[in-house]
VEXMITI-146665 format. One record per residue (C-alpha): residue in three letters; y, z, x. Coordinates in steps of 0.05 Angstrom, whole numbers. Example, Ala and Ser with C-alpha at 12.3 -4.5 7.8 and 13.67 -1.06 7.14 Angstrom:
% VEXMITI-146665
{rec ALA, {-90, 156, 246}};
{rec SER, {-21, 143, 273}};
***
This chain:
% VEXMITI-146665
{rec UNK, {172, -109, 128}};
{rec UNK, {138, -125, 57}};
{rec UNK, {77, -98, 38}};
{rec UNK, {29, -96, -29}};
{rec UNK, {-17, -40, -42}};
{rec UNK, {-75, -51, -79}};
{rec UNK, {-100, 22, -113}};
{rec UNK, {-153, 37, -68}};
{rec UNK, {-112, 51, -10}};
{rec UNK, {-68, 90, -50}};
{rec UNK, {-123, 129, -90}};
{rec UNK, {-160, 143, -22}};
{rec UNK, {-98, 162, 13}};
{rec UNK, {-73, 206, -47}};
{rec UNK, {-136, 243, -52}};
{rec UNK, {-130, 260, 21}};
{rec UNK, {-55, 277, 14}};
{rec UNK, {-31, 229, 61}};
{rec UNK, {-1, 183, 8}};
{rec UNK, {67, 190, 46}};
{rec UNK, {37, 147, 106}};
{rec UNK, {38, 79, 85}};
{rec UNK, {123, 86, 68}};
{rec UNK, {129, 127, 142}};
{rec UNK, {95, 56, 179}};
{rec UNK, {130, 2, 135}};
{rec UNK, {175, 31, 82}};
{rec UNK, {178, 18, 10}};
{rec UNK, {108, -12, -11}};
{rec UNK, {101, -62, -71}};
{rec UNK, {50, -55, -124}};
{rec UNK, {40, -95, -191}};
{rec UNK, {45, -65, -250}};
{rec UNK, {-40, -86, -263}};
{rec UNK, {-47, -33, -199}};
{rec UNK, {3, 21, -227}};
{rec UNK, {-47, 24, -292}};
{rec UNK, {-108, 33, -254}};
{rec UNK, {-72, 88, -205}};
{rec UNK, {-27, 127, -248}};
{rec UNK, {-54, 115, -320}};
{rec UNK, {-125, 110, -314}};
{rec UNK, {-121, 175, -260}};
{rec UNK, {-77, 221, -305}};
{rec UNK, {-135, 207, -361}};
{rec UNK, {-180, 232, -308}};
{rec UNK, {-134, 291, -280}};
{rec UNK, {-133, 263, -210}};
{rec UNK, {-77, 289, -172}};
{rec UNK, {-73, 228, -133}};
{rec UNK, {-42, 203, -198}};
{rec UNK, {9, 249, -193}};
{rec UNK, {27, 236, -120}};
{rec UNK, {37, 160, -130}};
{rec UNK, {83, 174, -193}};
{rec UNK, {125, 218, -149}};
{rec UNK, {128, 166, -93}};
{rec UNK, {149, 113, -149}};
{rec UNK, {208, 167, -179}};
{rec UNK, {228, 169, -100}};
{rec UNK, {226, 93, -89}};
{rec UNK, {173, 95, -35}};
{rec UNK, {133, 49, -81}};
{rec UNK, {166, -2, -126}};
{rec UNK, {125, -30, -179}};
{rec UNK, {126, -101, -196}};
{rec UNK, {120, -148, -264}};
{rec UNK, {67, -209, -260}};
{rec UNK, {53, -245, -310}};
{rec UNK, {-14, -273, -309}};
{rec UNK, {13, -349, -302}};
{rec UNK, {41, -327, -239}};
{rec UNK, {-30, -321, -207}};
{rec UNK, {-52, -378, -175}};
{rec UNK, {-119, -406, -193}};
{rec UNK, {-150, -379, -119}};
{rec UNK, {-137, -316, -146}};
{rec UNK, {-157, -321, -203}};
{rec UNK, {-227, -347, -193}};
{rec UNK, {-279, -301, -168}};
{rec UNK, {-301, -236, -174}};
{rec UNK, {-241, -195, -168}};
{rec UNK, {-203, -141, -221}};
{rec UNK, {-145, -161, -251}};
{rec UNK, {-110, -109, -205}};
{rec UNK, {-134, -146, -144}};
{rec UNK, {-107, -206, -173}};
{rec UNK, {-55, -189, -189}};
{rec UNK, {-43, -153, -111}};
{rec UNK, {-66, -217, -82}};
{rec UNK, {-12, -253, -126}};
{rec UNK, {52, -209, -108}};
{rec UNK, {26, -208, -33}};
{rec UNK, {31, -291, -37}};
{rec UNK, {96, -286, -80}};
{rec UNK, {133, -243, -38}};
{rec UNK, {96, -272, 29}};
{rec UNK, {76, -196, 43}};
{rec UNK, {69, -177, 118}};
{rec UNK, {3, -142, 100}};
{rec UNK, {-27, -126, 41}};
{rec UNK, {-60, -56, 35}};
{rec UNK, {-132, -71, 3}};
{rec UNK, {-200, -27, 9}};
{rec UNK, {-252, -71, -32}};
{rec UNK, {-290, -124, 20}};
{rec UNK, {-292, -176, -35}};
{rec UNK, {-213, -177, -45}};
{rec UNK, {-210, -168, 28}};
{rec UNK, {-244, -234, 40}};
{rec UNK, {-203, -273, -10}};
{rec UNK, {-131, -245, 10}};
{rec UNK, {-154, -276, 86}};
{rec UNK, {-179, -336, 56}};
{rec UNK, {-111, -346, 25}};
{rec UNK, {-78, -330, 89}};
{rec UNK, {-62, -258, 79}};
{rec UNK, {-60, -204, 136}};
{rec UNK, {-100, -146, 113}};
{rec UNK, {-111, -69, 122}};
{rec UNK, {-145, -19, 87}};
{rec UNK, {-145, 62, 87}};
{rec UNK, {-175, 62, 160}};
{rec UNK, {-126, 16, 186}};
{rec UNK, {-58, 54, 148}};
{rec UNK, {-94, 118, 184}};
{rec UNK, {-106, 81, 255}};
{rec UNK, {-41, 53, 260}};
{rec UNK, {-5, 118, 240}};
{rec UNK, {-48, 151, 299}};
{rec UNK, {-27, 93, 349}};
{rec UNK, {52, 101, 325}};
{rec UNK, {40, 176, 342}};
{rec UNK, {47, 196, 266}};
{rec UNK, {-25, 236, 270}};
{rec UNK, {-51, 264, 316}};
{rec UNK, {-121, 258, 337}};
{rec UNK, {-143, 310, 302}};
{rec UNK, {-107, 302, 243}};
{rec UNK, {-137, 224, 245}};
{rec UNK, {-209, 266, 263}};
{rec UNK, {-192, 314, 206}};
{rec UNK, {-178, 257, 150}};
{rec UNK, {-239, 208, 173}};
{rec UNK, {-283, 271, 157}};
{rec UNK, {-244, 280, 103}};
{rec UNK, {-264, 212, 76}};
{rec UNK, {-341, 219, 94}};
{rec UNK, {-349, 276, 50}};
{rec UNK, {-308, 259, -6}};
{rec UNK, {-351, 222, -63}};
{rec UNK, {-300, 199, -92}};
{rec UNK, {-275, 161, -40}};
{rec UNK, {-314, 94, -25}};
{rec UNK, {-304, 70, 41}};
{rec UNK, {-360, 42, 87}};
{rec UNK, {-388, 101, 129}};
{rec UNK, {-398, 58, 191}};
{rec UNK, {-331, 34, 185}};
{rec UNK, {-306, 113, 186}};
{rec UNK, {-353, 127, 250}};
{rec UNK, {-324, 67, 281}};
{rec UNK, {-253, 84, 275}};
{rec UNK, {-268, 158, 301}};
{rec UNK, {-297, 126, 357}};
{rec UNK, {-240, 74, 375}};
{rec UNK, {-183, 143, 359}};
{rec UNK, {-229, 191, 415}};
{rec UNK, {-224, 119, 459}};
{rec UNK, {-154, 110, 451}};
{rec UNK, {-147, 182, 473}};
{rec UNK, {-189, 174, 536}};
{rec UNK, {-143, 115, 551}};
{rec UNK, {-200, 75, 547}};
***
């Protein structure tokens, strides 16, 4: 299975310490190289140890980091509203006709479907790892709340409440 990572998954999921779940579900992940700077660079200027996590997962080859070269994104990337790392995720994801590509920001979300891209963010990595018996409930419980008081990490509260509520409905079988 391919999948791209764009660095919010990866920044969310490293500041939660669960970085290792994307590679348990579908192996090695992909990033660009535009995704590696904002990750690793940008959060060892900043002293944020989910830096750290994704630079071990790339010295273990759970994440392989990819060239682009900015001729290689196509114009519908390229237009719009999104960072170069999202283009350049959006880009690899086309290139390499990625199962999914891992992406937290709603704009880039909108434009990978628009281009025909299957999409997931944080939630989803966490939901699916629940449903594939990875997590358990409360470990999925323990990492939503996780997320809702974390500042740093910017994901839709009302998207958090409603995966909490799908997880304690999955466990009622309902």
């Amino acid at each position: 299975m391919k999948v791209v990572s764009d660095a919010g998954p990866l920044i969310a999921l490293g500041k939660l310490g669960s970085i290792d779940l994307p590679f348990r579900l579908y192996g090695q992940i992909l990033i660009p190289r535009a995704v590696y700077v904002e990750v690793v660079n940008r959060g060892n200027e900043l002293g944020a140890p989910d830096a750290k996590q994704t630079e071990l997962a790339i010295a273990h080859q759970q994440i392989a980091v990819v060239m682009l070269v900015d001729r290689e994104l196509p114009e519908s990337v390229r237009l719009g509203a999104l960072s170069h790392a999202d283009q350049q995720a959006l880009a690899l994801a086309l290139r390499e006709r990625a199962d999914w590509v891992l992406i937290d920001d709603l704009y880039a979300r909108r434009t990978a479907k628009r281009l025909g891209l299957k999409v997931k963010g944080t939630i989803g990595v966490i939901a699916e790892a629940f449903r594939k018996k990875l997590l358990s409930s409360d470990d999925c419980d323990f990492l939503l709340q996780s997320i809702l008081r974390d500042d740093d990490i910017w994901i839709d509260e009302d998207l958090v409440r409603q995966a909490q509520q799908e997880i304690k409905k999955g466990i009622r079988g309902g």
